[in-house]
LOBAPA-813495 format. One record per residue: residue number from 1; y, z, x of N, C-alpha, C in turn. Coordinates in pm, whole numbers. Each point is the difference from the previous one (the first is absolute). Layout:
REM residues N
+------+--------+--------+--------+--------+--------+--------+--------+--------+--------+
: pavo :   n.py :   n.pz :   n.px :  ca.py :  ca.pz :  ca.px :   c.py :   c.pz :   c.px :
+------+--------+--------+--------+--------+--------+--------+--------+--------+--------+
:  NUM :      Y :      Z :      X :      Y :      Z :      X :      Y :      Z :      X :
...
+------+--------+--------+--------+--------+--------+--------+--------+--------+--------+
END
This chain:
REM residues 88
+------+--------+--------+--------+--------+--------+--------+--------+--------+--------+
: pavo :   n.py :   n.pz :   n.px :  ca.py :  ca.pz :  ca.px :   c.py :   c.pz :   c.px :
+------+--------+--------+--------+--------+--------+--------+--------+--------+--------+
:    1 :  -3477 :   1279 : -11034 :    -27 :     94 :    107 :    -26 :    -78 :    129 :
:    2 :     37 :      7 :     97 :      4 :    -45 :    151 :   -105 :     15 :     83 :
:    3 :    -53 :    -49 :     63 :   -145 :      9 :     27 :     13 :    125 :    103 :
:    4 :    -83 :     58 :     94 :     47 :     46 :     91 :    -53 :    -55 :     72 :
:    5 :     65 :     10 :    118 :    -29 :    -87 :    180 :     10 :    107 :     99 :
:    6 :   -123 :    -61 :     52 :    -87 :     83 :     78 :     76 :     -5 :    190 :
:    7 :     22 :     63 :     26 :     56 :    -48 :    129 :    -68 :    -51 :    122 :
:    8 :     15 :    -91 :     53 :    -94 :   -114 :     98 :    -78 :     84 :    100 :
:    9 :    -87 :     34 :     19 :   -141 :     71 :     90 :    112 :    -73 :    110 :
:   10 :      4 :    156 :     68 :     11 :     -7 :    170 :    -99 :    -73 :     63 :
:   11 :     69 :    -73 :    110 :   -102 :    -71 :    107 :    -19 :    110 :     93 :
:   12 :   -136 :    -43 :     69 :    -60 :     76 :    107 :    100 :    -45 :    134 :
:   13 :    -21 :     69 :     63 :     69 :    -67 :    148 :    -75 :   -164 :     19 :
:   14 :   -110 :      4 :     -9 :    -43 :    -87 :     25 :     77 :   -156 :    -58 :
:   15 :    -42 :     49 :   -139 :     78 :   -111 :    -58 :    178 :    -54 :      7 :
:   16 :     48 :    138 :     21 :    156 :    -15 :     21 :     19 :    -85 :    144 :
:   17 :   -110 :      5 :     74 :     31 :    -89 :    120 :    -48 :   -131 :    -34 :
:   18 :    -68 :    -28 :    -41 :    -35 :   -132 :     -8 :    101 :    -83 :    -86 :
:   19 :     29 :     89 :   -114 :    129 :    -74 :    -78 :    125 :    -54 :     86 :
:   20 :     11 :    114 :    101 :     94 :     -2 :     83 :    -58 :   -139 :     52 :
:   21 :   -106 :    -29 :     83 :      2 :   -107 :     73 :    -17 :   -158 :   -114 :
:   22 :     -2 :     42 :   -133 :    -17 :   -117 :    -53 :    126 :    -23 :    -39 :
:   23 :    146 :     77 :     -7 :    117 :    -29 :    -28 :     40 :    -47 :    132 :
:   24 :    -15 :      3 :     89 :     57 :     11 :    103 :    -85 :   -181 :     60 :
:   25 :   -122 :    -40 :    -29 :    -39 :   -101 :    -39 :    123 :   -106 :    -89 :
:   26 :      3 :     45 :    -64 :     46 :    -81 :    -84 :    161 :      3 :      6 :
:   27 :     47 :    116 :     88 :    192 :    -18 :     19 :      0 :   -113 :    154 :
:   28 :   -137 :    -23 :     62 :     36 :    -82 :     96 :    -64 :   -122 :    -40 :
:   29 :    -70 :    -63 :    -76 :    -44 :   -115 :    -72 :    153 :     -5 :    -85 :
:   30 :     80 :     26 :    -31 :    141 :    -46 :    -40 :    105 :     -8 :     76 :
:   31 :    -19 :     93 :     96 :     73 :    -55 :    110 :    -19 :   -138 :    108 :
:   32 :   -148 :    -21 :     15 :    -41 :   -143 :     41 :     52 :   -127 :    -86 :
:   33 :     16 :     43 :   -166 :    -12 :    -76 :    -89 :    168 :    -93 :     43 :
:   34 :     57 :    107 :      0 :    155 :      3 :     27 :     60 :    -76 :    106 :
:   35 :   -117 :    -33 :     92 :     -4 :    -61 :    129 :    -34 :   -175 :     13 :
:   36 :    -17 :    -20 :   -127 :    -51 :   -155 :   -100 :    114 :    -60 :     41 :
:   37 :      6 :   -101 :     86 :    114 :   -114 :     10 :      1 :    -67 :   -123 :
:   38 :    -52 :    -26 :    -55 :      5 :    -64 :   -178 :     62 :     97 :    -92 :
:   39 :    101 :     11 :    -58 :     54 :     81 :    -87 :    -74 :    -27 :   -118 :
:   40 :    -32 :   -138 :    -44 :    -98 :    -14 :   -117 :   -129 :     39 :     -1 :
:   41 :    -40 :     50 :    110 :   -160 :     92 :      4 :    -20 :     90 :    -22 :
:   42 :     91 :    121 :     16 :     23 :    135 :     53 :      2 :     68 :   -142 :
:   43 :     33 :    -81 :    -79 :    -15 :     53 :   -157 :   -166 :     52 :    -64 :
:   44 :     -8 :   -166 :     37 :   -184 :    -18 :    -50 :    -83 :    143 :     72 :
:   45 :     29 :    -42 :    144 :    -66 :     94 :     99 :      4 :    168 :    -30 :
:   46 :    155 :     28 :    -58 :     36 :    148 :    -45 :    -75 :     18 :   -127 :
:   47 :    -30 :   -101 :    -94 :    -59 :     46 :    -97 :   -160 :    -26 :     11 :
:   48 :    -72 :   -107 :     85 :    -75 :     51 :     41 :    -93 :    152 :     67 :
:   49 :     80 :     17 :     73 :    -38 :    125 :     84 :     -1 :    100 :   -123 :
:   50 :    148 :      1 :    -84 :    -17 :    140 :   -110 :   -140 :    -32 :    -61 :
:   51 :    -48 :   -102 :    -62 :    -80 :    -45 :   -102 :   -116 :     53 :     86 :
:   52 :    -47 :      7 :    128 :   -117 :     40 :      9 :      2 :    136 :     68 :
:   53 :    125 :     69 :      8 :    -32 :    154 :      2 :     -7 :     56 :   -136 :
:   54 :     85 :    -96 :   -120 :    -45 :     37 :   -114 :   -148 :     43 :    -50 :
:   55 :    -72 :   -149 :     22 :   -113 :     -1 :    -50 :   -142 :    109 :     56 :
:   56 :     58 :     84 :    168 :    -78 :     36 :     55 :     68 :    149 :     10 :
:   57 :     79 :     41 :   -102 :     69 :    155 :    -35 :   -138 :     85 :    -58 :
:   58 :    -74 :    -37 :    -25 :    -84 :    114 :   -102 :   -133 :     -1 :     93 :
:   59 :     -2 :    -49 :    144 :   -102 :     20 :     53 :    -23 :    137 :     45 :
:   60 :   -130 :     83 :      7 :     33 :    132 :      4 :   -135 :    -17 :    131 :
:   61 :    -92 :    -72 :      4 :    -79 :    -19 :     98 :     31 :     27 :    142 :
:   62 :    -21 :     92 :    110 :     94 :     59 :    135 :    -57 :   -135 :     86 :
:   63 :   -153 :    -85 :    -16 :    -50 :    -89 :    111 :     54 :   -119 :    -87 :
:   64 :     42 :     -3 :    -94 :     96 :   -116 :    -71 :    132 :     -7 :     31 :
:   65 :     41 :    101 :     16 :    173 :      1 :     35 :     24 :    -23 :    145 :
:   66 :    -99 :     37 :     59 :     10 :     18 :    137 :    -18 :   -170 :     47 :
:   67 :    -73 :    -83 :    -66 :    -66 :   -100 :     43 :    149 :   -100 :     -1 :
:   68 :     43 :     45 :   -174 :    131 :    -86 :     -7 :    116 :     -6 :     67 :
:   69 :     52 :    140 :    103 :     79 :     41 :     86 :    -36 :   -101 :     91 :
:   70 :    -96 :     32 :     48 :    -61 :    -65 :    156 :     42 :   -206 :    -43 :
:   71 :    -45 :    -37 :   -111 :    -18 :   -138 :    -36 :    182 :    -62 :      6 :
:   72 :     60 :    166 :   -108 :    168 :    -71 :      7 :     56 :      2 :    160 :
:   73 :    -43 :     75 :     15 :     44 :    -19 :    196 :    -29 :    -69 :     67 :
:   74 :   -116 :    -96 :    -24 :    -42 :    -75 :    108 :     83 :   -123 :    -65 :
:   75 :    -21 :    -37 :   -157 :     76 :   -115 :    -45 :    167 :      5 :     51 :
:   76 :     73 :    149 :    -20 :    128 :      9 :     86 :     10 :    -10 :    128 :
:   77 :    -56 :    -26 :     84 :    -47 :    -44 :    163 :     27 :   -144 :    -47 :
:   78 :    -94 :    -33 :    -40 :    -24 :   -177 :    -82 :    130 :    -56 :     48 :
:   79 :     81 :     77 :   -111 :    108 :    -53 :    -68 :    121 :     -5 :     86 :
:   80 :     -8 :    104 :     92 :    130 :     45 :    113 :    -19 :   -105 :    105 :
:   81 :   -134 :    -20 :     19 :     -7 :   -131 :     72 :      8 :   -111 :    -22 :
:   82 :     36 :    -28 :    -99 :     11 :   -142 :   -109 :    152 :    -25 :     21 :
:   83 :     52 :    129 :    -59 :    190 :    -45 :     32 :     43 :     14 :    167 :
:   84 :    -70 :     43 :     37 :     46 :     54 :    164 :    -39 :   -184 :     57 :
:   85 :    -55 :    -47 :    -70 :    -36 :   -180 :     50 :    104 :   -114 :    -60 :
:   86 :    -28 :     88 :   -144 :    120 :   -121 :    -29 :    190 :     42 :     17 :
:   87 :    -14 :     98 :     55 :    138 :     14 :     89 :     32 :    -74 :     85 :
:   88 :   -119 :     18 :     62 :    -19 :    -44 :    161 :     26 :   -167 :     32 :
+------+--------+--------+--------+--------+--------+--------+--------+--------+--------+
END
């Protein structure tokens, strides 16, 4: 007999935006990634980045999620200025 499955609890608005801004986090942390003059980095770096939205998927905390948005953004600032130098 097949278990039954329950269908996934609607998000609040609230939450549907923040997901929004944590995908949207993370489609431009791969687009920076992409921007790696090292073709041998860009691997590590892509599986980096998945590995720690992995590990930080089940956070349900709103002053936890919020903290990590603000932290991946400032490290993607970091980072845009890192290749924007070694272009240069």
């Amino acid at each position: 007999m097949a278990a039954s499955r329950l269908p996934p609890a609607a998000l609040t608005l609230k939450q549907f935006l923040r997901r929004q801004q944590v995908l949207q986090l993370y489609r431009r942390i791969l687009q920076a990634i992409r921007e790696v003059p090292n073709e041998v980095d860009r691997p590590y770096l892509k599986n980096w980045a998945r590995e720690e939205f992995k590990r930080n998927k089940d956070a349900t905390e709103e002053d936890a999620i919020r903290m990590m948005i603000t932290q991946g953004n400032m490290q993607l600032k970091g980072f845009e200025r890192t290749l924007k130098l070694a272009k240069s």
